[in-house]
N, C-alpha and C positions, 0 to 999 in steps of 0.2 A: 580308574576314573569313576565317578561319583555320578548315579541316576539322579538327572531332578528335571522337573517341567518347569517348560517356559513359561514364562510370564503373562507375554500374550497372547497367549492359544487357550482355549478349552484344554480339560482334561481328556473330552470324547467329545465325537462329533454329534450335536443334536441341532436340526433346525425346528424354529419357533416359526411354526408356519403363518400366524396371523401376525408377528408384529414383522416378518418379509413381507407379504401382502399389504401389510399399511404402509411398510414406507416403501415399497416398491410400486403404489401407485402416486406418491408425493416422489417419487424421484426424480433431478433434475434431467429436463433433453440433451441432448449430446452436445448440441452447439452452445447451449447455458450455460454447460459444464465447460467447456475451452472457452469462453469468456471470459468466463471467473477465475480459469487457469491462468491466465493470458494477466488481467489485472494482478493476479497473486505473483506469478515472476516478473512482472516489472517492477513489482515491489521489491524485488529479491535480489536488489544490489543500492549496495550500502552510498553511494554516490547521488542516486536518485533519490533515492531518502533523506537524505540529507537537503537536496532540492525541493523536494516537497517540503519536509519542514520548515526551511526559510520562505517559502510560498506562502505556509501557513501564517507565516509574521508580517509579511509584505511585500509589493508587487517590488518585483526587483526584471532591472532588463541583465541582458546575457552577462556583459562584463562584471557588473553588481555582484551576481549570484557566481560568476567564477571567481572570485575578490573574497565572497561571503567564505564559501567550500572549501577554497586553496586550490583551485584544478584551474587550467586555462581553458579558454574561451572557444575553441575549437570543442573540446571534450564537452561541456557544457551543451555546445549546441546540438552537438551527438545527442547526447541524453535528454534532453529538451525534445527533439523531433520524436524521440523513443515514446516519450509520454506523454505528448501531445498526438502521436498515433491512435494511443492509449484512452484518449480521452480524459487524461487526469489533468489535464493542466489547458490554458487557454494564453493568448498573447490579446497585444492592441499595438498598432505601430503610431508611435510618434515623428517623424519625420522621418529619418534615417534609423533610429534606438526604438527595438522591440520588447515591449513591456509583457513581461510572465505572469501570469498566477493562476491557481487553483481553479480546477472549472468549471465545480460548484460545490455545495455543502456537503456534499455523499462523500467526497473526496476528504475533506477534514473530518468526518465520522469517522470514516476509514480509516485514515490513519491515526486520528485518537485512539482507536478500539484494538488498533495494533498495539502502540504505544502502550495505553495502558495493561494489557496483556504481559508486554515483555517487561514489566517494568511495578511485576505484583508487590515486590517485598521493597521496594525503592520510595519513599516517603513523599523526597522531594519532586519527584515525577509528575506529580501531579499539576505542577505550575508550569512546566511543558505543552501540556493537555492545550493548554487556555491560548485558544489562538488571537490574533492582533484584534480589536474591536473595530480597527476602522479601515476592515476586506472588506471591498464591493463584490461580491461576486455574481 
């Protein structure tokens, strides 16, 4: 079997003791950091995203947005309450029919900068990006 270093390790172990000290006093607090974790796995199912991005295009109520997806309306309202937990998404009730969307601009950043991320060498991707002009949020 064949010697070779990994990739991502050092050769040998050396700390750089001033650039730990800089960013060890800009490092996040613990509960910033489970926040941010918290938003990053909500994001981390492909159903919800999906949700969001028709959010992104327009306020849709439950039935709509399970119509939009292909999922039924029970499932929907699961992942609804998940990311309205979340803070990423907002309602308004109309009579009986609860209207969904975005729950504010951070939320569409967010998910552009995801987007465009996963989606470096993909041309057309880009007209995804451009969410509907006429979101109130």
């Amino acid at each position: 079997m064949a010697d070779f270093e990994p990739v991502d390790r050092c050769g040998i172990t050396c700390i750089h003791e001033e650039a730990v000290t800089a960013v060890k006093q800009r490092m996040l607090e613990d509960d910033m950091a489970q926040s941010l974790a918290g938003i990053f796995k909500t994001l981390a199912d492909r159903t919800r995203v999906k949700m969001l991005f028709a959010l992104m295009h327009q306020e849709l109520c439950v039935c709509d947005l399970a119509a939009v997806i292909g999922a039924s309306e029970s499932s929907v309202s699961h992942q609804l309450r998940i990311l309205r937990t979340n803070k990423l998404v907002k309602f308004r009730r109309d009579g009986k029919i609860l209207y969904y969307s975005l729950a504010d601009d951070h939320v569409i950043t967010l998910f552009q900068q995801g987007l465009e991320h996963a989606s470096h060498d993909d041309s057309g991707a880009a007209q995804l990006l451009i969410p509907s002009p006429d979101l109130n949020l």
